[in-house]
N, CA, C and O of each residue as an XYZ file, in Angstrom:
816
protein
N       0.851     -1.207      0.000
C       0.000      0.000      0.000
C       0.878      1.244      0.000
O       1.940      1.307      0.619
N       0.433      2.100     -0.638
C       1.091      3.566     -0.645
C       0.703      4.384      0.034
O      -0.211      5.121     -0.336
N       1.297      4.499      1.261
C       1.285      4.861      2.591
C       0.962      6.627      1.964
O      -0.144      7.164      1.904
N       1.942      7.071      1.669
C       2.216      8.724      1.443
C       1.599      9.480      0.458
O       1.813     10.640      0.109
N       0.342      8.181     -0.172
C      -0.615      9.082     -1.118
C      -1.618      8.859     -0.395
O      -2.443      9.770     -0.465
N      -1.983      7.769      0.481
C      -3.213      7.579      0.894
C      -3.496      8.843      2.432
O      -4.481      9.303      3.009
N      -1.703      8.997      2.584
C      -1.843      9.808      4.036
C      -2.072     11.452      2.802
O      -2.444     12.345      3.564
N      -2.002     11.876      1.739
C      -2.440     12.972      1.180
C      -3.613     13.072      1.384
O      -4.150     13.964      2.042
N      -4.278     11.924      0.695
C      -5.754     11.676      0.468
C      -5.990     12.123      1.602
O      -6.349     13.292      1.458
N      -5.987     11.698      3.193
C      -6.652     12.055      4.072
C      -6.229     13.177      4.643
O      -6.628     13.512      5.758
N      -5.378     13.878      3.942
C      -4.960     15.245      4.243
C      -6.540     16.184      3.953
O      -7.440     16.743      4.579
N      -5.934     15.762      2.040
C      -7.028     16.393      1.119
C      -8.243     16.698      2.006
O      -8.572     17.830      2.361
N      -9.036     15.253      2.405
C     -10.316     14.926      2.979
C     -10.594     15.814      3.889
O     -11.650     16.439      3.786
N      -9.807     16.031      4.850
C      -9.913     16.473      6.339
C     -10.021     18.149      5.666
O     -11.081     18.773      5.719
N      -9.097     18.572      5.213
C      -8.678     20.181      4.374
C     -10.407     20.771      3.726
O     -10.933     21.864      3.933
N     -10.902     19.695      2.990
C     -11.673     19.898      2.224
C     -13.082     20.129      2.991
O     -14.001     20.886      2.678
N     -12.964     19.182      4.168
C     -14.581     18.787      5.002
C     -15.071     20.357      5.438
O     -16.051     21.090      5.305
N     -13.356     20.372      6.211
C     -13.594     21.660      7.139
C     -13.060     23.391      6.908
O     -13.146     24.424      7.572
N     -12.577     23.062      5.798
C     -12.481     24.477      4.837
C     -14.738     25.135      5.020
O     -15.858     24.682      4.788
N     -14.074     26.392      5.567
C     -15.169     27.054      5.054
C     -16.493     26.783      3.924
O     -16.087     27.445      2.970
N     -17.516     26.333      3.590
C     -18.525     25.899      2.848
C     -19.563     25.660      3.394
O     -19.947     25.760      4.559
N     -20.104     25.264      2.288
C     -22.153     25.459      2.577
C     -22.315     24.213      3.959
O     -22.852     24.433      5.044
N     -21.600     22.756      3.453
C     -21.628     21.989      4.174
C     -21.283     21.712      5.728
O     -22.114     21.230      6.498
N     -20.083     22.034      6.075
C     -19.922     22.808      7.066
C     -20.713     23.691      7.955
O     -20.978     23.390      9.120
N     -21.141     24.961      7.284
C     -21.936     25.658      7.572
C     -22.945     25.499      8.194
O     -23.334     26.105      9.191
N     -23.656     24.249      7.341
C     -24.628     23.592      7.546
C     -24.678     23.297      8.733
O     -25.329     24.037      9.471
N     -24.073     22.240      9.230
C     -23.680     21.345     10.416
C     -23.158     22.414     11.343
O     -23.568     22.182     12.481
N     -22.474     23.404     11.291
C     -22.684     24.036     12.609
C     -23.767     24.786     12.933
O     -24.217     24.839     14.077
N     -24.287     25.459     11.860
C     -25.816     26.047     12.408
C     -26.692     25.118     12.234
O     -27.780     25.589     11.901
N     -26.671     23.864     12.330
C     -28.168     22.815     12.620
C     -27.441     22.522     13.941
O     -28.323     22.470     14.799
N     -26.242     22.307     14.499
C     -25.998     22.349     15.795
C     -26.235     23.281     16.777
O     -26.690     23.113     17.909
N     -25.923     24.148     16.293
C     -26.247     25.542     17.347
C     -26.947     25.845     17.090
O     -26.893     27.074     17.124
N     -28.218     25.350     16.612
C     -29.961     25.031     16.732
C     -30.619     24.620     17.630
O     -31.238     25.083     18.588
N     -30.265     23.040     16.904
C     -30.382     21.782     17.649
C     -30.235     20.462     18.223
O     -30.801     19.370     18.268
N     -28.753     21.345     18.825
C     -28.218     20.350     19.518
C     -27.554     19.244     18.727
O     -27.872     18.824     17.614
N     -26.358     18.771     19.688
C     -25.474     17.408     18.933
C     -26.627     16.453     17.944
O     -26.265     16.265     16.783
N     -27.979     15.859     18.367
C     -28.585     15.077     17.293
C     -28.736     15.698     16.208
O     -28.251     15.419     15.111
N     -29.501     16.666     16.532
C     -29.552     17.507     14.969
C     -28.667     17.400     13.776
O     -28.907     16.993     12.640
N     -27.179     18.041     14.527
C     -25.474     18.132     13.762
C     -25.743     16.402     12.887
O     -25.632     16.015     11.724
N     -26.161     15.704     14.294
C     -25.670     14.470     13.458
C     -26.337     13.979     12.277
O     -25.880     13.542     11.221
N     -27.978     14.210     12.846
C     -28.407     13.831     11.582
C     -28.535     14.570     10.072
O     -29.145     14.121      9.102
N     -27.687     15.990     10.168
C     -27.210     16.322      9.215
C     -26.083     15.707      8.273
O     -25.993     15.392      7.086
N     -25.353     15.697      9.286
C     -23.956     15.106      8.725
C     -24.276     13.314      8.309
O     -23.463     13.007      7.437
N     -24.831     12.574      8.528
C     -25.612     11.542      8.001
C     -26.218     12.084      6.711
O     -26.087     11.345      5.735
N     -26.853     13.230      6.527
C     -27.316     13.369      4.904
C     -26.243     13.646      4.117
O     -26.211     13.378      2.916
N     -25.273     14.219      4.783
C     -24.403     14.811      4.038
C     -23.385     13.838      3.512
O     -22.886     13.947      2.392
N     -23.099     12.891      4.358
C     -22.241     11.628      4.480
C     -23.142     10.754      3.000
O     -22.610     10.532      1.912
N     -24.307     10.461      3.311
C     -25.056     10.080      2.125
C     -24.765     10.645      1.093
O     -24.274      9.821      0.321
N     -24.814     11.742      0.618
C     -24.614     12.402     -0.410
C     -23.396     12.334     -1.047
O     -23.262     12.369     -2.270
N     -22.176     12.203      0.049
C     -20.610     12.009     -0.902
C     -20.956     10.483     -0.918
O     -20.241     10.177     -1.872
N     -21.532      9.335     -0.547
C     -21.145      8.444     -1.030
C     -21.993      7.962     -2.480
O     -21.608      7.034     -3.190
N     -23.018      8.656     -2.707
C     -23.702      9.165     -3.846
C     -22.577      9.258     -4.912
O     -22.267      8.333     -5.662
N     -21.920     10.671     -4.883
C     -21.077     10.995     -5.175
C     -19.751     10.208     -5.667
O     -19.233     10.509     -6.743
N     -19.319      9.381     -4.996
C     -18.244      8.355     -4.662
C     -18.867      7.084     -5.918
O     -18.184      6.510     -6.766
N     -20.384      6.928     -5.654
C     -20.525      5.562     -6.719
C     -20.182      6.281     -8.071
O     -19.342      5.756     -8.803
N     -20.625      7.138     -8.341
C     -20.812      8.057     -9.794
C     -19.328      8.032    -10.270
O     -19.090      7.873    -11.467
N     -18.459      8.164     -9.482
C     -16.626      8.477     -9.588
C     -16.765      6.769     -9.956
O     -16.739      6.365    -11.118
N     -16.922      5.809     -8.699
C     -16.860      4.572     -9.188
C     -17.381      3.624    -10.460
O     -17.069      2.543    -10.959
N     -18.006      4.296    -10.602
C     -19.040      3.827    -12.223
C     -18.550      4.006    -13.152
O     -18.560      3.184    -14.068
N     -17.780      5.499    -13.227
C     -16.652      5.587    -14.425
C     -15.141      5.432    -14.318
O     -14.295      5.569    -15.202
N     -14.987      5.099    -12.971
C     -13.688      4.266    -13.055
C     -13.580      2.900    -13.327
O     -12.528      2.283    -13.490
N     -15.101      2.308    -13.383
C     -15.098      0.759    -13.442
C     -15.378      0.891    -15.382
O     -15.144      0.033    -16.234
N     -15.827      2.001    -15.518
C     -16.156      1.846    -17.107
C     -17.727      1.572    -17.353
O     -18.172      1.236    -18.451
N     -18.381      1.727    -16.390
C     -20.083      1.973    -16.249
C     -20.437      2.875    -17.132
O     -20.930      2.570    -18.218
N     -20.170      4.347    -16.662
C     -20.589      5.140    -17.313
C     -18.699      5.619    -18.191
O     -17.618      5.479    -17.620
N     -18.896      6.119    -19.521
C     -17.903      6.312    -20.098
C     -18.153      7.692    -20.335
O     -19.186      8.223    -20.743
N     -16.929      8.258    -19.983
C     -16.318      9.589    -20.227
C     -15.335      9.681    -21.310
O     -14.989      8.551    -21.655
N     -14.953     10.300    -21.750
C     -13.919     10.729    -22.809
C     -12.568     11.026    -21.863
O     -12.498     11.864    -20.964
N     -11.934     10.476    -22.132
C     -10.473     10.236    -21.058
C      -9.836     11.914    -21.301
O      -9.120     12.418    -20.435
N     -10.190     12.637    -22.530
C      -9.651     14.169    -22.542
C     -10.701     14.918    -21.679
O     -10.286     15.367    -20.611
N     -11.500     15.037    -21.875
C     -12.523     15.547    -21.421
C     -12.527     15.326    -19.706
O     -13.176     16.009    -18.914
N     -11.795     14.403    -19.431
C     -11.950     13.600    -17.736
C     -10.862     14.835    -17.133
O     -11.051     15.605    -16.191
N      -9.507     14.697    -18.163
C      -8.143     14.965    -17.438
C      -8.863     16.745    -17.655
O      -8.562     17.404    -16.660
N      -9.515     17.402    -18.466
C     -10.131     18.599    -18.370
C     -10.662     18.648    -16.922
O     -10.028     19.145    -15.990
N     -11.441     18.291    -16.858
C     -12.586     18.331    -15.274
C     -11.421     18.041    -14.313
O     -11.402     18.747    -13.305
N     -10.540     17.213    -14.437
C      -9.991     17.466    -13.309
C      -9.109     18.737    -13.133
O      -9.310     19.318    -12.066
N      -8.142     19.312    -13.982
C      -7.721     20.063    -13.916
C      -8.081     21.324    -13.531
O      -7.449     22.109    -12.825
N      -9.621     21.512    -14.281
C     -10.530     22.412    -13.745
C     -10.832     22.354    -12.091
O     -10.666     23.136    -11.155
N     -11.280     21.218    -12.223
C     -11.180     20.836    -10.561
C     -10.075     21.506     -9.428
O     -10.146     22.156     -8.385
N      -9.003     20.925    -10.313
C      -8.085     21.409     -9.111
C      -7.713     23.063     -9.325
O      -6.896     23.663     -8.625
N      -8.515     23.686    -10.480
C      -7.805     25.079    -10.370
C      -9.151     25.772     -9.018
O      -9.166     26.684     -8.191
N     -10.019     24.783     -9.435
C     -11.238     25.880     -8.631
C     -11.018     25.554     -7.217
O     -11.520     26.372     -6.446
N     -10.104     24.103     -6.425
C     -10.185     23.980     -5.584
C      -8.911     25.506     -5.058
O      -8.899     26.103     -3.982
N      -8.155     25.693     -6.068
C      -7.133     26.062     -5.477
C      -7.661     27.469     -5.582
O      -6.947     28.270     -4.979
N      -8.856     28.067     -6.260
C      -8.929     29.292     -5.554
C      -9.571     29.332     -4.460
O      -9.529     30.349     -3.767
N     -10.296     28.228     -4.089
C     -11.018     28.651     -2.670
C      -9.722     28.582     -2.099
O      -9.404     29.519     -1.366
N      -8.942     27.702     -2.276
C      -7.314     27.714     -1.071
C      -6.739     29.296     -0.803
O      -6.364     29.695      0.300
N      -6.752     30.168     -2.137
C      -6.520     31.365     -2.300
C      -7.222     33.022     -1.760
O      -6.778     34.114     -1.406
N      -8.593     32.356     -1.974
C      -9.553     32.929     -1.447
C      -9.634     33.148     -0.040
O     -10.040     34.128      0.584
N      -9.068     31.811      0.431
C      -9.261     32.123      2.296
C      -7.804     32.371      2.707
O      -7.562     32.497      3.907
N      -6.785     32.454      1.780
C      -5.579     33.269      2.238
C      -5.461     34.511      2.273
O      -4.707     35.217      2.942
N      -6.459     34.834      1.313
C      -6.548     36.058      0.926
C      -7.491     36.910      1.804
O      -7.210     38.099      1.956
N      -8.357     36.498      2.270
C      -9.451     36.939      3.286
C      -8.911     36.992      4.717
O      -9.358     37.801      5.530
N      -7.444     35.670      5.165
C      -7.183     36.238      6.112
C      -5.824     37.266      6.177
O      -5.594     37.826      7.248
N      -5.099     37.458      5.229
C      -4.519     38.099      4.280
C      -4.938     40.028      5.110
O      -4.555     40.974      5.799
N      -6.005     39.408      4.265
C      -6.486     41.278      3.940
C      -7.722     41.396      5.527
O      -8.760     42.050      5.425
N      -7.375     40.712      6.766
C      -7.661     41.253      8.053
C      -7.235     40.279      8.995
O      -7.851     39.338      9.497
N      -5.313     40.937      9.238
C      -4.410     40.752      9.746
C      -5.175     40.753     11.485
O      -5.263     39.787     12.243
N      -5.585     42.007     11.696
C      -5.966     42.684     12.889
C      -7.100     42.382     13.425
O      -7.405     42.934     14.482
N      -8.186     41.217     12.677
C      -9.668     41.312     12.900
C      -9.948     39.929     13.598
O      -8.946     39.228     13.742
N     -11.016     39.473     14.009
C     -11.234     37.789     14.086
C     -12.353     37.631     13.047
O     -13.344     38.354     13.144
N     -12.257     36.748     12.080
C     -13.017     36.776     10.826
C     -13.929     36.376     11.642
O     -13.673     35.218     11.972
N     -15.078     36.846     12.242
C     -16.231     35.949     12.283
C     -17.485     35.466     11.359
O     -18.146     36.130     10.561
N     -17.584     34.248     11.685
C     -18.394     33.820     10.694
C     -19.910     33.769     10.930
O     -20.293     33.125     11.907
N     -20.897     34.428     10.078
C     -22.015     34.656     10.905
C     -22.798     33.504     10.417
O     -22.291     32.924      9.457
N     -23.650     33.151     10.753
C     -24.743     31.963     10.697
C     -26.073     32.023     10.599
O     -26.640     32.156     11.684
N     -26.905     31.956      9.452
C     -28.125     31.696      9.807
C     -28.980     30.264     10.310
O     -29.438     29.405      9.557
N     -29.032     30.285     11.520
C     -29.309     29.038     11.831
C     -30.310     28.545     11.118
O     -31.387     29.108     10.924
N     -29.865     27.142     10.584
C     -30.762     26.390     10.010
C     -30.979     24.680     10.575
O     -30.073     23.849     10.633
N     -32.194     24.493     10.891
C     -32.461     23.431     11.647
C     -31.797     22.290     10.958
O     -31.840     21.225     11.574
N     -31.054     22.295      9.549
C     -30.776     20.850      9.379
C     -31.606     19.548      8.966
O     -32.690     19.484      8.386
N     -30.668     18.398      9.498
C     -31.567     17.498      9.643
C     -30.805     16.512      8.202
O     -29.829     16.905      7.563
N     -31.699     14.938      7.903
C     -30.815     14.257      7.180
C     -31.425     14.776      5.613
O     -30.546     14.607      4.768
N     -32.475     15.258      5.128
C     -33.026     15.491      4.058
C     -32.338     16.636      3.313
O     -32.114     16.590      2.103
N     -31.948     17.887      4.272
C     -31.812     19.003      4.307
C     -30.054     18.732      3.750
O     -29.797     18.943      2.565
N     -29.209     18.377      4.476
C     -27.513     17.826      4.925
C     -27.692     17.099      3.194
O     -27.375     17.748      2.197
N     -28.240     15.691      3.128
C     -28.248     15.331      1.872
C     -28.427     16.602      0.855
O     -27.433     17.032      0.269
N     -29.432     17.063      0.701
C     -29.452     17.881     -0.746
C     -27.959     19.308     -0.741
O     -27.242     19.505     -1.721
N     -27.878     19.847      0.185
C     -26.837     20.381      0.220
C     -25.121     19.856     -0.393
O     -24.348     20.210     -1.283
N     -25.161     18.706      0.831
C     -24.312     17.996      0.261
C     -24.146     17.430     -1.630
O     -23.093     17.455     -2.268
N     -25.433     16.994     -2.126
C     -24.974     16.906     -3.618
C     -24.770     17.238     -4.374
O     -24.245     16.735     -5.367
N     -25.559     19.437     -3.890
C     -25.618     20.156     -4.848
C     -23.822     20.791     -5.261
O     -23.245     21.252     -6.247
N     -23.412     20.381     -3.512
C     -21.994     21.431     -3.303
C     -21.019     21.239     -4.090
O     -20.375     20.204     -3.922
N     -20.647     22.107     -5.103
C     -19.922     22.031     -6.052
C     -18.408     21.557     -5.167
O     -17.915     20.499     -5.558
N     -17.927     22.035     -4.415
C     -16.533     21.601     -4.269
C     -16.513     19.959     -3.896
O     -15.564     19.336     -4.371
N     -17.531     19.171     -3.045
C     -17.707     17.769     -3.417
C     -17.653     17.290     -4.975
O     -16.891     16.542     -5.586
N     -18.404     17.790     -5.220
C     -18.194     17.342     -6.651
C     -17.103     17.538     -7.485
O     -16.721     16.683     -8.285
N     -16.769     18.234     -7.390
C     -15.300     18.565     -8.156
C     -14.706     17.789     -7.237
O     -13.673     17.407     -7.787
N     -14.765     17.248     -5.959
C     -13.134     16.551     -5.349
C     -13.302     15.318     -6.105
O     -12.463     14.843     -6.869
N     -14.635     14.758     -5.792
C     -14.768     13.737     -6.123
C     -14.497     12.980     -7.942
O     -14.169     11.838     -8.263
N     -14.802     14.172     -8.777
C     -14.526     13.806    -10.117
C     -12.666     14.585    -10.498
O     -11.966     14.388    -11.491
N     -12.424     15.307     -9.472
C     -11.075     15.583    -10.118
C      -9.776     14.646     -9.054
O      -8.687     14.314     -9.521
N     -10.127     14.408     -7.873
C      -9.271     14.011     -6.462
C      -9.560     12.311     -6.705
O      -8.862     11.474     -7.277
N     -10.255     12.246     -6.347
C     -10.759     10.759     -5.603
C     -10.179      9.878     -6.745
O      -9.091      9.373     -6.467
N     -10.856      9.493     -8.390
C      -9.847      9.024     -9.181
C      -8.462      8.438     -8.713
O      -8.143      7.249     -8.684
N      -7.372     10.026     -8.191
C      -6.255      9.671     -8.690
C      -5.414      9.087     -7.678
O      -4.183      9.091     -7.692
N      -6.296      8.494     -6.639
C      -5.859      7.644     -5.393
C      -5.949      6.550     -5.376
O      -5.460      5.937     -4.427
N      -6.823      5.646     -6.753
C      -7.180      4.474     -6.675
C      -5.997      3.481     -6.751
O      -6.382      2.322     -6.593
N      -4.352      3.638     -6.995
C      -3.785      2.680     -7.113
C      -3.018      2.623     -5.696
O      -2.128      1.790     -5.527
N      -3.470      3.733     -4.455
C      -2.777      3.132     -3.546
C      -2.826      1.494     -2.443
O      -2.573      1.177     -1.281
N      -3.351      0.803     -3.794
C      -3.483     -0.714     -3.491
C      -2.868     -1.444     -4.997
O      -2.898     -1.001     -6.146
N      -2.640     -1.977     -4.772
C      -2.163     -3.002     -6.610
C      -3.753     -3.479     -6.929
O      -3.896     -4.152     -7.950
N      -4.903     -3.192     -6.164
C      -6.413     -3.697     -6.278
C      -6.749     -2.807     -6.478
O      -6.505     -1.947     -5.631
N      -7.433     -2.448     -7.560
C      -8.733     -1.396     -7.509
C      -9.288     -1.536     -6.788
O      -9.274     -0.743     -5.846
N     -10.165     -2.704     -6.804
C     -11.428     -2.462     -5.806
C     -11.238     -2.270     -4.249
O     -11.953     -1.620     -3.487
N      -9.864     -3.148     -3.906
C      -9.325     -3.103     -2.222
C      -9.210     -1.388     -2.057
O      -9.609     -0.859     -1.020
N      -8.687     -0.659     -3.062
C      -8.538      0.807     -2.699
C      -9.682      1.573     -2.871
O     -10.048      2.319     -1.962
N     -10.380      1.479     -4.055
C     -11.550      1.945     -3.466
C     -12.537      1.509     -2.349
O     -13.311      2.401     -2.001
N     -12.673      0.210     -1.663
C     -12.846      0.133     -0.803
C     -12.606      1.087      0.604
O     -13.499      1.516      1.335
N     -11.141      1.285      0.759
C      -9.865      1.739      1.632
C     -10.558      3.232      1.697
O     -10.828      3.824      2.742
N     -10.804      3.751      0.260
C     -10.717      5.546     -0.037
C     -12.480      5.344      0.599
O     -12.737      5.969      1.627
N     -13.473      4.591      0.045
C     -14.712      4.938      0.548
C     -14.616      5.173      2.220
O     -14.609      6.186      2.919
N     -14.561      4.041      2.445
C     -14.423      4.107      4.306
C     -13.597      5.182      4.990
O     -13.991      5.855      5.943
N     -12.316      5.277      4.357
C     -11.731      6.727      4.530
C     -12.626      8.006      4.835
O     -12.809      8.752      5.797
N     -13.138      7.871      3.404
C     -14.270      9.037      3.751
C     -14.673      8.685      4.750
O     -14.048      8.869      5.794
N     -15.829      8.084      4.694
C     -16.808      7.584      5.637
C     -16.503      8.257      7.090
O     -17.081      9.240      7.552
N     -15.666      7.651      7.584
C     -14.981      7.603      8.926
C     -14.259      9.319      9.619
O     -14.061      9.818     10.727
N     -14.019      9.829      7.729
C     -13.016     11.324      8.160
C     -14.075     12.192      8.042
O     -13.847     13.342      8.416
N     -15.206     11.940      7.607
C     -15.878     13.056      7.402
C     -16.802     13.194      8.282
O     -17.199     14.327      8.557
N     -17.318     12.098      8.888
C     -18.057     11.760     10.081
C     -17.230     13.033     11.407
O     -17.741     13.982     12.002
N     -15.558     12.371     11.451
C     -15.189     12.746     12.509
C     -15.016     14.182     12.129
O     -15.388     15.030     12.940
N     -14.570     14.499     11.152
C     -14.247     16.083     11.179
C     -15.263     16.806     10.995
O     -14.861     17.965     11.105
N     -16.688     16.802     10.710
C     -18.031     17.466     10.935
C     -18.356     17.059     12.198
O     -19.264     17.720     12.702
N     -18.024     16.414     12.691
C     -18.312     16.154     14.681
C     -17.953     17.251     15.454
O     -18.529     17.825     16.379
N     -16.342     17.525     14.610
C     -15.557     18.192     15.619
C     -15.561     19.819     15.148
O     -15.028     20.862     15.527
N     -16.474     19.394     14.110
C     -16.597     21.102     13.215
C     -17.791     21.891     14.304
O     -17.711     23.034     14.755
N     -19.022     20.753     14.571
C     -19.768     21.050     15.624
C     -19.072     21.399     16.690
O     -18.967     22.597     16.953
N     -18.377     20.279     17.625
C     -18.322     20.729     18.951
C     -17.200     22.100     18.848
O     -17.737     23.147     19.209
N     -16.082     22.211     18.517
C     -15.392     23.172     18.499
C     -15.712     24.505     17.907
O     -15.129     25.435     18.465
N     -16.687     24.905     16.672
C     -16.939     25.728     15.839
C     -17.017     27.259     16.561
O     -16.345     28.162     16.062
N     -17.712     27.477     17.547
C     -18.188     28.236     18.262
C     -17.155     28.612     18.937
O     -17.045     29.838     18.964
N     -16.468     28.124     19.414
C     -14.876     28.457     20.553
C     -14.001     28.644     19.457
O     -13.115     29.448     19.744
N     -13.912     28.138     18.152
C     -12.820     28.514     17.216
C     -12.857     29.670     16.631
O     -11.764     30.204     16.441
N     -14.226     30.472     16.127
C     -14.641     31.007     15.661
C     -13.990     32.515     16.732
O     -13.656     33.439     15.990
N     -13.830     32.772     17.957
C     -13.845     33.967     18.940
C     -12.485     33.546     18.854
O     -11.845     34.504     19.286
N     -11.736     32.689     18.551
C     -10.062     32.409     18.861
C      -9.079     33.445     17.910
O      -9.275     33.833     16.759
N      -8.017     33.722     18.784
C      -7.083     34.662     18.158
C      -6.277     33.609     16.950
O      -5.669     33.999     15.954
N      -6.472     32.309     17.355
C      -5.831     31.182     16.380
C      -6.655     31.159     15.248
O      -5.949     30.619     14.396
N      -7.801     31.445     14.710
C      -9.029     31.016     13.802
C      -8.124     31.388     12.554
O      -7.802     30.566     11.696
N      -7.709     32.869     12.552
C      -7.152     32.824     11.519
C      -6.141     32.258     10.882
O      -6.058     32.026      9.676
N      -5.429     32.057     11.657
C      -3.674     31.224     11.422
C      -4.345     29.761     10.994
O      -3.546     29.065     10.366
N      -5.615     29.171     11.200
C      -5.653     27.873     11.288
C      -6.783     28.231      9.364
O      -6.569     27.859      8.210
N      -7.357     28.676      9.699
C      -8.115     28.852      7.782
C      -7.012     29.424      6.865
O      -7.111     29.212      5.657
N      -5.802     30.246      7.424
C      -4.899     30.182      6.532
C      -3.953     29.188      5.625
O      -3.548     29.236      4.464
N      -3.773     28.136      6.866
C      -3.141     26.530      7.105
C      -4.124     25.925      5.781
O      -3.754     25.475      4.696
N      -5.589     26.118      6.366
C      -6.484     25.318      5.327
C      -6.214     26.009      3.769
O      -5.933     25.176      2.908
N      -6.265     27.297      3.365
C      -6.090     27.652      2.572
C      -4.687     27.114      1.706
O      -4.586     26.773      0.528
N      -3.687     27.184      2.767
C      -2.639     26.852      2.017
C      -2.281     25.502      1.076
O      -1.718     25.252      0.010
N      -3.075     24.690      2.324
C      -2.895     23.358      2.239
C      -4.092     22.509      0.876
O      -3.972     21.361      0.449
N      -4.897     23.283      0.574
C      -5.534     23.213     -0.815
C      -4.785     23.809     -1.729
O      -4.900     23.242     -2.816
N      -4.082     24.694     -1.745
C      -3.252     24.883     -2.526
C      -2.779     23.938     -3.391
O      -3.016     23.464     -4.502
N      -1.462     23.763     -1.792
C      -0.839     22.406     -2.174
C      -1.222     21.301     -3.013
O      -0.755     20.971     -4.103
N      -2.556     20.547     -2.034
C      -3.102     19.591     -3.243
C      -3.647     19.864     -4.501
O      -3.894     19.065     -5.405
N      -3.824     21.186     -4.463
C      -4.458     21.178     -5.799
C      -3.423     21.304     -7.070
O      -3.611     21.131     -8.275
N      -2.407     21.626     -6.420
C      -1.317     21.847     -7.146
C      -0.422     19.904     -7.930
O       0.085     19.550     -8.995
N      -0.732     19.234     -6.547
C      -0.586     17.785     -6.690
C      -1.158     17.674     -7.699
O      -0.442     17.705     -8.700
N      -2.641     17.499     -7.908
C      -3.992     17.090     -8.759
C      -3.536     17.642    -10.195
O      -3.764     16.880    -11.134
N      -2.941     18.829    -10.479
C      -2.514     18.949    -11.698
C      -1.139     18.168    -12.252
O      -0.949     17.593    -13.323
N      -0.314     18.358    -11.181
C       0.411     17.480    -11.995
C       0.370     16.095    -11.949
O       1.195     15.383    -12.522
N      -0.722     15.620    -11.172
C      -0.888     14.138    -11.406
C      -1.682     13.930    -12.819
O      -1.494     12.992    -13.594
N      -2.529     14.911    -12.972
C      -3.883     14.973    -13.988
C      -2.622     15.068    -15.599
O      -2.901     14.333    -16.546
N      -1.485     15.896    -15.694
C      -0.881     16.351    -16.326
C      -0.138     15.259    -16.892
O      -0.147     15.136    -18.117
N       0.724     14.171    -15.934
C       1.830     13.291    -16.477
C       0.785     12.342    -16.128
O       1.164     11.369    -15.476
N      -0.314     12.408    -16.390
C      -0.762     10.573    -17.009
C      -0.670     10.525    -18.466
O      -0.908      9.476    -19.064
């Protein structure tokens, strides 16, 4: 197994959950609604929705549905340029208020698993990870299917925990003199991968 792509991958994952977005968003204002069940049974729709997501990637990696292999290495590239401006975007936002605590305001929304699902499928940056990212992890097994196996549950398990902890912490992170230094980190660190994603997308 390829230890040092699969430990990217769950870089990527973790970078991506809890970067600033609708999804996110979501899950902390259905928490600071209503309460830890609420969060959860958001993040259960939402969890539904990338693995939605995840078969659709799997369907045309198995050759289900057929894509045009130019047209693929396009979307991803695209992919990784759009991931890398949100990376840019929140460098840039904490960038340009050195002196401030970005707070993030919230309209609380009750959530819930119906609500978490449709969010989750509409959210363009899932979708783009999933058709430009997820792909290019499948050989960290000599098995396809053992790695996609490996990458589903990955999810599963990282996204669960890092929308848990997006809830319980959100509110105390949010008033922290650290908030910014730490969405900068996130910013950067999409960068990075997105910068990976092209040149992986590039020398196939």
């Amino acid at each position: 197994m390829n230890f040092t792509e699969y430990f990217l991958y769950c870089v990527a994952v973790v970078v991506m959950i809890a970067a600033p977005g609708p999804v996110m968003l979501l899950v902390a204002s259905a928490g600071l609604k209503g309460g830890y069940q609420r969060a959860l049974q958001t993040i259960f729709g939402t969890n539904f929705a990338s693995l939605v997501l995840i078969m659709l990637s799997v369907f045309i990696l198995k050759g289900i549905l057929n894509v045009n292999e130019q047209w693929l290495t396009i979307i991803k590239i695209l992919g990784c340029l759009y991931i890398a401006y949100i990376g840019f975007d929140i460098i840039k936002e904490v960038l340009h208020s050195p002196h401030t605590q970005p707070q993030m305001q919230l309209n609380t929304d009750s959530g819930g698993f119906k609500r978490g699902f449709l969010v989750g499928i509409s959210n363009p940056k899932d979708i783009i990870f999933f058709a430009s990212f997820f792909p290019q992890f499948v050989g960290i097994t000599a098995d396809l299917n053992l790695s996609l196996i490996v990458l589903t549950l990955s999810w599963i398990v990282l996204d669960f925990a890092t929308l848990s902890l997006v809830y319980l912490s959100f509110s105390k992170l949010s008033k922290s003199q650290l908030y910014p230094k730490l969405l900068g980190m996130c910013g950067l660190i999409l960068v990075i991968v997105a910068a990976y994603g092209i040149y992986s997308a590039l020398m196939l």
